[in-house]
ROSE-4610 file (N, C-alpha, C; in Angstrom, 1 decimal, always signed):
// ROSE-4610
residu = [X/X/X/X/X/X/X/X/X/X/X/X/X/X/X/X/X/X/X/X/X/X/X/X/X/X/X/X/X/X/X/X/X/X/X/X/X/X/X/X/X/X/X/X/X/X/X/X/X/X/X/X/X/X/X/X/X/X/X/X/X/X/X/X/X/X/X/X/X/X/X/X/X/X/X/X/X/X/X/X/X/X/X/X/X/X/X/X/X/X/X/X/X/X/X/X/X/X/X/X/X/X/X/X/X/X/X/X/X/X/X/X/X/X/X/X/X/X/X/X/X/X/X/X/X/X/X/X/X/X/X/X/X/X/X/X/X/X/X/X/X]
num = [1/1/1/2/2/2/3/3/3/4/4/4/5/5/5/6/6/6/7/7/7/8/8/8/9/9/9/10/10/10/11/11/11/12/12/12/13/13/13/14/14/14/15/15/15/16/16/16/17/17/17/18/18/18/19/19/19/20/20/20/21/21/21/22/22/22/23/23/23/24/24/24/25/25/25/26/26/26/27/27/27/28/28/28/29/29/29/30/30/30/31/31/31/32/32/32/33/33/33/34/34/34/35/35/35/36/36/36/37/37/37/38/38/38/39/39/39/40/40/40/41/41/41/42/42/42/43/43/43/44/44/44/45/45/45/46/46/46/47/47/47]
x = [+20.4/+19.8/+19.7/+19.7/+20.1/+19.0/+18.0/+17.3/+17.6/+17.2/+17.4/+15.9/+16.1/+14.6/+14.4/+13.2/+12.2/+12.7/+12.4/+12.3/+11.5/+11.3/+10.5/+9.5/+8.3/+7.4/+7.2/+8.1/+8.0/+6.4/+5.8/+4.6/+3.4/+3.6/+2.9/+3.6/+5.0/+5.6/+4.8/+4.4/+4.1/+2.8/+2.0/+0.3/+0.9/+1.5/+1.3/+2.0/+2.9/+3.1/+2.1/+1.0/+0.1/-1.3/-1.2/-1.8/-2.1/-0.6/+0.2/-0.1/-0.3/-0.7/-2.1/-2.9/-4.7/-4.9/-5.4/-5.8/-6.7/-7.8/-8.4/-8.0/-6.9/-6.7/-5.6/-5.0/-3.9/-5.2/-6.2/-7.2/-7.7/-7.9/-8.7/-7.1/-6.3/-5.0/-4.8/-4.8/-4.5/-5.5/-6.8/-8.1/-7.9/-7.2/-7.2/-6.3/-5.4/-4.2/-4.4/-5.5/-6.2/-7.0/-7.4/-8.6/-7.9/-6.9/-6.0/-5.1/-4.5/-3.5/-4.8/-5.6/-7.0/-7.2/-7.6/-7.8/-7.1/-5.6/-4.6/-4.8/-4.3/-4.0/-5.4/-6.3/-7.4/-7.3/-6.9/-6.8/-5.8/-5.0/-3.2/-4.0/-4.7/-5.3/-6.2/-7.0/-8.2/-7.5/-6.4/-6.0/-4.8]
y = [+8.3/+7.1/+6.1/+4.7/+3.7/+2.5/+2.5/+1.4/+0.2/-0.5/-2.3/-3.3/-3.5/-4.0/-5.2/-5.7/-6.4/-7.7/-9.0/-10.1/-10.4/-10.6/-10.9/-12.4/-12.3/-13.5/-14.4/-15.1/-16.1/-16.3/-16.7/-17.0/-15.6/-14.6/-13.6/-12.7/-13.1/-12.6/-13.7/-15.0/-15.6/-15.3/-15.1/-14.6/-12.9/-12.0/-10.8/-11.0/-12.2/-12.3/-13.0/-14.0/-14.3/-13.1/-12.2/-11.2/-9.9/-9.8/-8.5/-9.3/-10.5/-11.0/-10.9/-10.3/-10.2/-8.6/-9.1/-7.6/-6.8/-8.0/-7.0/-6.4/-6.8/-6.5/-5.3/-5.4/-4.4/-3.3/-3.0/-1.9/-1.6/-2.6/-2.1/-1.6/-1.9/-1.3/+0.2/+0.8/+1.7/+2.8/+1.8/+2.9/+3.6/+2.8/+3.1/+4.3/+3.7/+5.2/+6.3/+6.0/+7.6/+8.2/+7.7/+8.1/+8.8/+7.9/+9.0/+9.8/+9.9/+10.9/+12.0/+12.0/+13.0/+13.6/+12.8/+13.4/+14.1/+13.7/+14.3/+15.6/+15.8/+16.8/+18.1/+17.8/+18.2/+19.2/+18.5/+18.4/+20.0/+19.2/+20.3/+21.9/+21.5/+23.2/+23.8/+22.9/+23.7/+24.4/+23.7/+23.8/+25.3]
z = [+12.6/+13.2/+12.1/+12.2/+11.7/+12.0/+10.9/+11.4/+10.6/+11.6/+11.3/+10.7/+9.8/+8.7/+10.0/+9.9/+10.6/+9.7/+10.9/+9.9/+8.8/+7.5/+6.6/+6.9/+7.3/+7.2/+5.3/+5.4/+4.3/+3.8/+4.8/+4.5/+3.7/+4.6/+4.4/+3.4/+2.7/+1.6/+0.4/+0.7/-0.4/-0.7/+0.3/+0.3/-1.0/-0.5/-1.1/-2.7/-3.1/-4.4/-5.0/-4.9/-5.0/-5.3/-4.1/-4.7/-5.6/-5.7/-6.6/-8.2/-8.8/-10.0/-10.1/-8.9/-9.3/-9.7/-10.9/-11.4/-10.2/-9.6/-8.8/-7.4/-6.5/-5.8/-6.4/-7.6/-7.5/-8.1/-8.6/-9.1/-7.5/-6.3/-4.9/-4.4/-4.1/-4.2/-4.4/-5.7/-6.5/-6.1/-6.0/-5.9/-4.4/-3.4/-2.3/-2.1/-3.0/-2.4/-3.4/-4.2/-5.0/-4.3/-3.6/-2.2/-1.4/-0.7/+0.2/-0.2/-1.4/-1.6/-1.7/-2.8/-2.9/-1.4/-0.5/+0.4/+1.6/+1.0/+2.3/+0.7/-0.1/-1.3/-0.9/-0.5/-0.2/+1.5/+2.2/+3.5/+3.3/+3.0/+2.3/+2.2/+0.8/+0.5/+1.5/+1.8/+3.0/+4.3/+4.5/+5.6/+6.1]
């Protein structure tokens, strides 16, 4: 199967290079998918 990429929004591409240059958002970023990987990794062994 063969997918076809989505149009890219200019605007909402320029908002996320704007925000990929803030330390803080790329630290609430990072922290977020430490959270979820932890807790699918977690899920994994209990389960």
């Amino acid at each position: 199967m063969v997918r076809i990429a989505k149009q890219t929004d200019p605007r909402r591409l320029e908002e996320l290079k704007k925000k990929i240059n803030s330390k803080r958002y790329l630290n609430t970023a990072i922290n977020s998918l430490a959270v979820t990987i932890t807790k699918e990794l977690l899920q994994t062994k209990e389960g």
